[in-house]
C-alpha positions in Angstrom: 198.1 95.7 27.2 196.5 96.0 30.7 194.0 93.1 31.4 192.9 93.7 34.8 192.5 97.6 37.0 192.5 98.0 40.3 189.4 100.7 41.5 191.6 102.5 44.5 188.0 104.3 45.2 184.2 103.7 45.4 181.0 105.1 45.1 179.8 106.1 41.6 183.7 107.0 40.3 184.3 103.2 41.0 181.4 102.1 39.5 181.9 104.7 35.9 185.6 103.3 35.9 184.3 99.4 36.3 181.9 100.3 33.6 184.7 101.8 30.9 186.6 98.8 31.6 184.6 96.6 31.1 183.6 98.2 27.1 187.2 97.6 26.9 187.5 94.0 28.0 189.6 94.6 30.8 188.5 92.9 34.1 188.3 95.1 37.6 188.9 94.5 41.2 187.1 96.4 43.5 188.0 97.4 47.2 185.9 97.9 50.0 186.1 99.1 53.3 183.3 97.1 56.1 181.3 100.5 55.9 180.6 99.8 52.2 180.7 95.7 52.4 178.2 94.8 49.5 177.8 98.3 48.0 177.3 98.5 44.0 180.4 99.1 43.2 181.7 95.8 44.6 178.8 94.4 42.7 179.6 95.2 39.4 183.6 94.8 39.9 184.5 91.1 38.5 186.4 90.6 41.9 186.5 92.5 45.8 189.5 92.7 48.5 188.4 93.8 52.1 190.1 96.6 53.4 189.6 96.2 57.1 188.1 99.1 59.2 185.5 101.7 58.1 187.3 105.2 58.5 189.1 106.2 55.3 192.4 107.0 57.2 192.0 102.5 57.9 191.0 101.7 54.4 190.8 103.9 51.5 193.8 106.1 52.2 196.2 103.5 53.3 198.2 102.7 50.2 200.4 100.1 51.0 197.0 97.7 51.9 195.8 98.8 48.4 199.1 97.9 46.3 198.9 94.0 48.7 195.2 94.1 47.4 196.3 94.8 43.3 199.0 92.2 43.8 197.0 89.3 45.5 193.9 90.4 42.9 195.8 89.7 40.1 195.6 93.4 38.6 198.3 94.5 36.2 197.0 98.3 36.8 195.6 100.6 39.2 193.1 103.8 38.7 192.7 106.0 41.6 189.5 108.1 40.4 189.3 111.1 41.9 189.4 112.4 45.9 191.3 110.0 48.6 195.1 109.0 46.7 193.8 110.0 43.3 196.7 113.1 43.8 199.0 111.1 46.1 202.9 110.9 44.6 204.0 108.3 46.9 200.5 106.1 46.3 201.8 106.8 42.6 205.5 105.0 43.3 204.4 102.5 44.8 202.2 101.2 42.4 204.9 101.7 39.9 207.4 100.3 42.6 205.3 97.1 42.2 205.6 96.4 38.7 201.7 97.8 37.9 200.8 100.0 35.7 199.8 103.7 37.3 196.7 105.0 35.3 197.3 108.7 35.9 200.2 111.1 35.5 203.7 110.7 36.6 204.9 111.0 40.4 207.1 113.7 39.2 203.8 115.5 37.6 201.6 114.6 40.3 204.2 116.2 42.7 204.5 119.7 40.7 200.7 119.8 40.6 199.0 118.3 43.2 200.4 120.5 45.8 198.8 123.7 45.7 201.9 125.7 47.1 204.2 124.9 44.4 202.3 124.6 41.5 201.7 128.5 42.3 205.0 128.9 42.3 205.4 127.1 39.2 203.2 129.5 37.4 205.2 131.8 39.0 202.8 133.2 42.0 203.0 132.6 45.7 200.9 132.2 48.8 200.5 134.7 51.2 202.9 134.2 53.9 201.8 136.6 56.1 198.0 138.0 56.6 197.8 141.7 57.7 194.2 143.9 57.5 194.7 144.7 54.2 194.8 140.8 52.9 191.1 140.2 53.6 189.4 138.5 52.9 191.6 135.4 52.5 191.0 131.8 51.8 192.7 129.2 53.8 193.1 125.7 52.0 194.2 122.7 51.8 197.4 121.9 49.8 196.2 118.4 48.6 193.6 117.3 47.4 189.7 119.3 46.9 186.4 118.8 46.9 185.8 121.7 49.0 187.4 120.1 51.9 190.2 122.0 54.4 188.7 125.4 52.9 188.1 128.5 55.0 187.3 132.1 54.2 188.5 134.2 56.4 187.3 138.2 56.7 188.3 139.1 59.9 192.0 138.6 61.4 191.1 137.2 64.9 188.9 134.3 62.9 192.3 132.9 60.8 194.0 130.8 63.6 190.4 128.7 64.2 190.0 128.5 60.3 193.7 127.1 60.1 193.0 124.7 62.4 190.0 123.1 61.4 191.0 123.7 57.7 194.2 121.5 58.7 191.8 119.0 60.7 189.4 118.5 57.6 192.4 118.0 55.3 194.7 115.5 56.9 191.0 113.6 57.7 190.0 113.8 54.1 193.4 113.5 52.3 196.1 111.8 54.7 197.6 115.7 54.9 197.2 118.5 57.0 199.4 120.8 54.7 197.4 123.7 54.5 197.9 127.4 52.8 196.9 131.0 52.6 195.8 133.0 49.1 193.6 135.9 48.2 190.0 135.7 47.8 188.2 136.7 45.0 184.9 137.5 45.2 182.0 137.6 42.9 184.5 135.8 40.4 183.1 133.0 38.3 185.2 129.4 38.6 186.5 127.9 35.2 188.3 125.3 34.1 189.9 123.7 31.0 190.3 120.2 30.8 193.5 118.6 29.5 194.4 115.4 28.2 198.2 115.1 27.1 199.9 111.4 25.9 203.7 110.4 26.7 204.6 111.6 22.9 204.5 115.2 22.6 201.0 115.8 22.2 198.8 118.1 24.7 195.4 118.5 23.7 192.2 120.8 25.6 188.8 120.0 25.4 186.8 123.0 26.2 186.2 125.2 28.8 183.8 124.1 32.6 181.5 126.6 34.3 181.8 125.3 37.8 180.7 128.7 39.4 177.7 127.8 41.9 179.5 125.8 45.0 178.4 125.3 48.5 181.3 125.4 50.6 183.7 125.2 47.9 182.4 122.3 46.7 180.6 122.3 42.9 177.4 121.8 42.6 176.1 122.3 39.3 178.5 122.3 36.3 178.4 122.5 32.7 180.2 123.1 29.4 181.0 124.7 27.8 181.6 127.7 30.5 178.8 130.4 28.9 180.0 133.8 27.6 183.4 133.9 27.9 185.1 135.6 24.7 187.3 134.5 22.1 190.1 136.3 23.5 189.5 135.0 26.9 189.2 131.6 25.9 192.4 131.1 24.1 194.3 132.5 27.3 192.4 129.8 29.2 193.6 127.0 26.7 197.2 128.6 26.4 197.7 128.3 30.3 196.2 125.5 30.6 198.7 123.6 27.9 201.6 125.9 29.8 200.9 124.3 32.9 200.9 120.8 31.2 204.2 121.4 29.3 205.6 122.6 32.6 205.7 119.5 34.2 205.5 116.9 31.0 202.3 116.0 31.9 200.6 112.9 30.4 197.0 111.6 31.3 193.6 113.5 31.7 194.1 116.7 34.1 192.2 120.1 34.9 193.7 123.5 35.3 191.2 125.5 37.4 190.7 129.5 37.7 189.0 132.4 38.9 187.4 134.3 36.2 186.3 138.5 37.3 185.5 139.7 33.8 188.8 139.3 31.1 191.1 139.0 34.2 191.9 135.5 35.0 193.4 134.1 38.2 194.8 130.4 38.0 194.0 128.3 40.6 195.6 125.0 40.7 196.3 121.7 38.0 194.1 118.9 39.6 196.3 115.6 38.2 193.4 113.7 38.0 190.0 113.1 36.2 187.5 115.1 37.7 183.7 114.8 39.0 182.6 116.9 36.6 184.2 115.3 33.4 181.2 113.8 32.1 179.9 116.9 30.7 182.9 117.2 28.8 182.7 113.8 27.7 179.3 114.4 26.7 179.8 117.4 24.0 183.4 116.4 22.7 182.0 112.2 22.6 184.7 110.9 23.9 185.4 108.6 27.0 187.7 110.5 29.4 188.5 107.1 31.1 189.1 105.2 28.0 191.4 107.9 27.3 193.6 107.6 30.5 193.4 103.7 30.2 194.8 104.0 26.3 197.8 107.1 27.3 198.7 104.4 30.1 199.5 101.9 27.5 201.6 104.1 26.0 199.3 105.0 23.0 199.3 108.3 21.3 196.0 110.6 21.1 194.6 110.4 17.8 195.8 112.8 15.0 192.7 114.7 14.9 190.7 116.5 17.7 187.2 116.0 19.1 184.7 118.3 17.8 182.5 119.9 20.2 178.8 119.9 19.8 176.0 121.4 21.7 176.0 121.6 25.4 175.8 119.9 28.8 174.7 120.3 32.4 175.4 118.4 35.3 174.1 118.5 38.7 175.4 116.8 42.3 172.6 115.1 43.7 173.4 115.2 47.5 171.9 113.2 50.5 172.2 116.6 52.7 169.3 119.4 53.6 170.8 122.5 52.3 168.5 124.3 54.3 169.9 123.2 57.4 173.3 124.0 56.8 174.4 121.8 54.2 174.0 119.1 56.7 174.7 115.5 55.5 172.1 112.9 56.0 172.4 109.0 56.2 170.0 106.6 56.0 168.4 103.7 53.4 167.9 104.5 49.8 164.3 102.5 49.2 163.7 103.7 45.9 166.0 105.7 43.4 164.7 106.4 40.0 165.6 108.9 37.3 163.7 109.4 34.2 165.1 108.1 30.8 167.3 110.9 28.3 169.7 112.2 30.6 172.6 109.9 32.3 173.3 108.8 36.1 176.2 108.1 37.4 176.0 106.8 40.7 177.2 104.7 43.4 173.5 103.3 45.0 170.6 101.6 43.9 167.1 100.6 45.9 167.6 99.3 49.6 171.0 100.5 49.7 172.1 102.6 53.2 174.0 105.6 53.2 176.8 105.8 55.7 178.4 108.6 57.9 181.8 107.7 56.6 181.8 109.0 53.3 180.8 111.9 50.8 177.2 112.4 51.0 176.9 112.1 46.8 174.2 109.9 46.0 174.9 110.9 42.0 175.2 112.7 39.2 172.7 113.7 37.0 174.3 114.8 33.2 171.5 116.0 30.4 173.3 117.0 26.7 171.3 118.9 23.9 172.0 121.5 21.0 171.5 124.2 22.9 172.4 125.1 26.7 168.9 126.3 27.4 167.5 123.2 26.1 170.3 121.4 28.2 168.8 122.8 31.0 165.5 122.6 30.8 165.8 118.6 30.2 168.0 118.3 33.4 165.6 120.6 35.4 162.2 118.5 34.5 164.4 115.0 34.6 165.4 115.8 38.4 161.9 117.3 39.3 160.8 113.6 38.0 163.1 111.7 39.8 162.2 109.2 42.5 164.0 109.7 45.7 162.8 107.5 48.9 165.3 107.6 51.2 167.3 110.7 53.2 166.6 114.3 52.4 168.4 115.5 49.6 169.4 118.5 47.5 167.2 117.4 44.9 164.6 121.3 45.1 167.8 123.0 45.9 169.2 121.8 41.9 165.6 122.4 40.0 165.0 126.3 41.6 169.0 126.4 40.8 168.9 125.2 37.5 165.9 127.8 36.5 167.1 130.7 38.7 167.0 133.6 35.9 170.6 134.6 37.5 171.6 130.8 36.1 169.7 131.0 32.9 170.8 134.1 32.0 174.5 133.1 32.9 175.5 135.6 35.2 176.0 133.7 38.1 179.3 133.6 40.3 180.6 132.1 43.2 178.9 133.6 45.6 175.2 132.4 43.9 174.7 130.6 47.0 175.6 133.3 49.4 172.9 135.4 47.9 170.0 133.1 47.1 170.3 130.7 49.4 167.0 131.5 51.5 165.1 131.7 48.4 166.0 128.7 47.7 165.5 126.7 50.4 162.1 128.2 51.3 159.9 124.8 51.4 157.3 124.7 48.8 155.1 121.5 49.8 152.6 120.1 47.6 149.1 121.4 49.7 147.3 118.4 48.9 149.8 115.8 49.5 148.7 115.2 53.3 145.1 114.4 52.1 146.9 112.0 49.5 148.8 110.6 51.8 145.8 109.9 54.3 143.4 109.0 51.4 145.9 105.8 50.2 146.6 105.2 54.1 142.7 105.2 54.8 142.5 102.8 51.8 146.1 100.3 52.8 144.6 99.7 55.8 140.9 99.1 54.9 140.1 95.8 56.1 138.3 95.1 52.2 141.2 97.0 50.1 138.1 99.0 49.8 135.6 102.1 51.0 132.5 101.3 53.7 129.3 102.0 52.0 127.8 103.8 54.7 128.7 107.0 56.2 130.7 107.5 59.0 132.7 110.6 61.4 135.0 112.9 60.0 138.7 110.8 59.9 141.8 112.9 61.0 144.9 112.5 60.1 148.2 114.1 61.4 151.2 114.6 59.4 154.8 116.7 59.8 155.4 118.3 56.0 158.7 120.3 56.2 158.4 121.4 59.5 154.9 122.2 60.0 152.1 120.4 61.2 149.1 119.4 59.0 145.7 118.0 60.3 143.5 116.3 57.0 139.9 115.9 57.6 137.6 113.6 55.1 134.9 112.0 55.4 133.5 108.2 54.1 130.5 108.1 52.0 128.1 105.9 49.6 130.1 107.1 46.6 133.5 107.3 48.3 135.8 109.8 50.2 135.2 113.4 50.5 137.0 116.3 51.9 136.2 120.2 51.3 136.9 121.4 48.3 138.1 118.6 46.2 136.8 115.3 44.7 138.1 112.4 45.2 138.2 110.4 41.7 140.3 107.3 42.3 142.1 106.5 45.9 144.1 103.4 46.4 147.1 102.5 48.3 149.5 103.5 45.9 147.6 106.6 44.1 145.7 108.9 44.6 143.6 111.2 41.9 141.6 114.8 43.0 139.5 116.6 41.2 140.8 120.5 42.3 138.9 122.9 40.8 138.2 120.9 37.6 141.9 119.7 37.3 142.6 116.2 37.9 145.9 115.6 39.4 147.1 112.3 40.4 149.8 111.5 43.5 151.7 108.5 43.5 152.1 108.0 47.3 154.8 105.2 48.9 154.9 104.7 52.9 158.1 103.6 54.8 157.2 103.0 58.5 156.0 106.7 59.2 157.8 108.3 56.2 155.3 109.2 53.7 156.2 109.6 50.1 153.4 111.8 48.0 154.9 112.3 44.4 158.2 114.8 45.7 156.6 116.0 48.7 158.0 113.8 52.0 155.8 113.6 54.9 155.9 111.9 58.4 152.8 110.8 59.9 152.1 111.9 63.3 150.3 110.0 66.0 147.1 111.5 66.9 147.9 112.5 70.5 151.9 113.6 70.6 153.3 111.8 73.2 154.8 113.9 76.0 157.8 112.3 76.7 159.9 112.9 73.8 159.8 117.0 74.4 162.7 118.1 75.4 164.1 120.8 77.6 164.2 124.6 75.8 168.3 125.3 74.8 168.7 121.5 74.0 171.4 120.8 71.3 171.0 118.1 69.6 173.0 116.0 67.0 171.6 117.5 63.8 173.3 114.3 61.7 175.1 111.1 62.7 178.9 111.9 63.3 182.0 111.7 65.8 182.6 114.4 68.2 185.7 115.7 67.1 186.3 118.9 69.8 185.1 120.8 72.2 185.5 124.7 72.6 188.7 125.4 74.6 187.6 124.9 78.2 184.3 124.4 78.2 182.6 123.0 81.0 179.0 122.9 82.6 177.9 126.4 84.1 180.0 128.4 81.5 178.8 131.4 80.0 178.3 130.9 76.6 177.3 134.0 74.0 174.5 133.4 70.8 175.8 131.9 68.0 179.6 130.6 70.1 181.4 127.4 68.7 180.5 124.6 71.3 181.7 121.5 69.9 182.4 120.2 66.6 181.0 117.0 64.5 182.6 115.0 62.0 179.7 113.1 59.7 181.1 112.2 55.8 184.6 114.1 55.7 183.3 117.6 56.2 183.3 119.1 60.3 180.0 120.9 61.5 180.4 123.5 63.9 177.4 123.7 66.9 177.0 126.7 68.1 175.0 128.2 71.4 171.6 128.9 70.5 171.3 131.9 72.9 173.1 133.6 75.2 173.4 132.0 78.8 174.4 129.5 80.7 175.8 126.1 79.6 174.1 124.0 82.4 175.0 120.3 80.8 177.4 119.0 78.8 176.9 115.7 77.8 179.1 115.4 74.5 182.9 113.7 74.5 185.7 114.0 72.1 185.4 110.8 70.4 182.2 109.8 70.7 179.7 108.4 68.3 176.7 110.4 68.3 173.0 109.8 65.9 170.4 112.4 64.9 168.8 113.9 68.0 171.5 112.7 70.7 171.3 115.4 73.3 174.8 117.2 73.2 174.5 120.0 75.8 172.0 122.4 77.2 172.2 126.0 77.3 169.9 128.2 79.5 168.8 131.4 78.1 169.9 134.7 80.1 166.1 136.6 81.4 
């Protein structure tokens, strides 16, 4: 029986693993690179081993240091949740090499499937070799690992050798290996999966079909099962190649066999050999405990005689610390207050006052709401997120609610390309029009040297605030009976909340201050000072860092006084395992270049300059 596990991750798959083991009695170890010293999943974990440095290439991908850290822990066992070595065959021999027990699938299994190249050919299809006109468009990706990470599409010929390069870049950052291939593209397909769970005896077992169909690049989003409106017919194909591909390479453990769906003709993807990000809604309509599961097949136990049942639906959605309306761009900062409304469940790897780093995945959660029906599944996840309390970096939190009640979504006919097409509608910032006057009414009241109102009148107050992008000016006025501004009464005002009378509908704001970052119920706002100070401007063409990150390139050759054309690669950024291209914002002249391979850059570092051509 296994007494102690070894977490070989963190975030919020560390912290759902501590928490499985710890139902089971089994004690954890938790490691930590410096980046994420003291973060909750070294919290909850009944012991911690350093892993010095902060990169994952120094900490969470080197194996060998993580093996010394099971040994020295005392663990009898190791999970690798899911990403970094979680599909890594040597990782998987050298645990076994050192007398601990792996909690996953064999090397040999691991090996098939976790390279996307052969388990192709296993199923008996092949990359493309070569690309010619008549390919396109074509998807370059990585051969291990996922997550979205080393992918490319690629729709024009003379754009493959850039995308093979940074999708090689991206991998061997992300996954220790730059192996990277070429396959068809399938548009307006939707993405599917079938969860497997097989034990060392014989017995290979599915549990439902995943709709994993709305991704940003690559990379799921919102998920659910089961995976809406496929038919009997097409279902049992799913299931049969799914056990196929198990049986193929005496699979045992919990695994995912992932396709491409373009009405009843199915295109298999690849076997992930590990458990998945989205297993929780899985686990949620067949009740079992996925981990539990892998822990118990480890010890050599058989799966129970009869099945799960399935019942109702569930829907779960990525909560990310990145402004999708800005290119997906991650963003770091401190978490000061994270709250989600009781009924549906969180998994996450951060609580209140934690930071969020540049080194890592920008997911702050996951967000899982079960009920009867899939439109009532919805609907709970959609309200619980609009309700959530997020005080900290912009996040993907509008992007999920407009998602999640898109009629495309509701109606299930959404594919992979949801985000291609909606996008802008998406992302079109909707602020609350009354949360600048809340947010100077409870400032007006903070800093009120009697916690109170004067009783006499006084001059209009102004107040300037930034509310996604746009500058507000709020004008009220102090009376006898309190504050007043046009068009609304003010019936309660204090520091923390605020209540108006609009129109005869009383609607309160709950209103939190960090420094200048306002917080006025889900509408974020940054006061302004009253006179902007004129030496922050900055010169027109300036580039600047749009997120904290390393500079990982620049364009072949570039060099102050270079011509440069709209929309041209400049350099690239590395911030949370993903690379961001910056690209010329006209054309002209590059007249200052003041970005380095190598260097460490923060939000609004000046990169280079590029004059406009009269």
């Amino acid at each position: 029986m296994i007494t102690s596990v070894l977490v070989a991750n963190r975030g919020e798959i560390a912290c759902r693993i501590v928490r499985t083991c710890r139902e089971l009695g089994i004690g954890t170890v938790a490691v930590h690179s410096d980046a994420d010293a003291g973060a909750l999943h070294t919290r909850v974990a009944d012991a911690t081993v350093r892993l010095p440095g902060a990169a994952p290439a120094e900490t969470y991908l080197r194996g060998e240091a993580i093996v010394r850290a099971a040994l020295a822990a005392g663990a009898d066992a190791v999970h690798p949740g899911y990403g970094f070595l979680s599909e890594n065959a040597g990782f998987a021999r050298a645990v076994l090499g050192a007398g601990l027990v792996w909690i996953g699938p064999s090397p040999e299994a691991i090996e098939a499937m976790a390279s996307k190249t052969r388990a192709k050919e296993l199923m008996g299809l092949a990359p493309l070799r070569e690309v010619t006109e008549a390919d396109l468009p074509v998807l370059v990706k990585a051969a291990a690992g996922g997550g979205g990470r080393g992918m490319r599409v690629v729709r024009r010929l003379d754009e493959l050798e850039a995308a093979l390069r940074g999708a090689r870049a991206e991998a061997a950052s992300a996954f220790g290996d730059g192996t990277v291939f070429v396959e068809p593209y399938v548009e307006g397909a939707r993405h599917v999966e079938v969860q497997v769970l097989a034990d060392a005896h014989g017995t290979v077992r599915t549990l439902g079909t995943r709709d994993c169909s709305l991704q940003r690049r690559h990379q799921k989003v919102i998920e659910e099962a089961p995976a809406p409106g496929l038919s009997e017919r097409l279902t049992s194909e799913l299931h049969a190649l799914a056990v196929r591909a198990a049986r193929a390479v005496g699979y045992a453990g919990a695994g995912t066999v992932e396709f491409l769906v373009a009405g009843e003709r199915v295109h298999f993807l690849e076997m992930n050999t590990r458990l998945q990000v989205e297993h929780p809604v899985t686990e949620a309509v067949f009740g079992v405990d996925l981990v539990a599961e892998q822990i118990r097949i480890a010890e050599g136990q058989a799966l129970t005689a009869d099945p799960p049942v399935a019942r109702g639906h569930a829907v779960e959605a990525r909560l990310y610390a990145e402004d999708p309306g800005r290119g997906w761009a991650p963003r770091t900062g401190r978490l000061h207050r994270f709250a989600v409304p009781d009924g549906v469940r969180l998994d996450t790897g951060y609580t209140d006052g934690d930071d969020i780093g540049v080194h890592y995945d920008p997911l702050l959660a996951k967000a899982v709401a079960h009920a009867p029906t899939r439109a009532e599944a919805i609907r709970k996840l959609a309200t619980a997120l609009e309700r959530a309390v997020i005080h900290g970096p912009v996040t993907n939190r509008d992007l999920l609610v407009r998602s999640l009640r898109h009629q495309e979504f509701t109606a299930a006919r959404m594919d992979t390309s949801f985000y291609d097409r909606h996008l802008p509608e998406l992302t079109e910032p909707a602020p609350d029009p009354y949360a600048p006057l809340a947010a100077a009414l409870a400032d007006a009241h903070g800093r009120s040297r009697f916690g109170g109102w004067r009783n006499v009148p006084s001059q209009p107050q102004v107040k300037r605030y930034a509310v996604a992008g746009e500058e507000h000016e709020v004008r009220y006025r102090h009376t006898r009976t309190g504050p007043v501004a046009d068009g609304v009464r003010v019936v309660r005002a204090d520091a923390r909340l605020v209540v108006l009378d609009v129109a005869g509908v009383q609607r309160r704001f709950e209103v939190s201050s960090y420094g200048d970052q306002v917080y006025v119920n889900t509408t974020v706002l940054t006061a302004l000072p009253r006179f902007p100070d004129p030496a922050v401007q900055r010169a027109p063409g300036s580039l600047l860092a749009p997120m904290p990150g390393t500079v990982v390139r620049i364009a072949d050759g570039l060099t102050a006084g270079a011509a440069v054309r709209a929309g041209e690669p400049l350099l690239w950024l590395e911030a949370m395992k993903m690379q961001h291209r910056i690209a010329a914002p006209v054309t002209g002249t590059l007249t200052a270049l003041h970005a380095a391979p190598g260097q460490q850059v923060e939000p609004g570092t000046l990169l280079a300059v590029v004059r406009e051509t009269s």
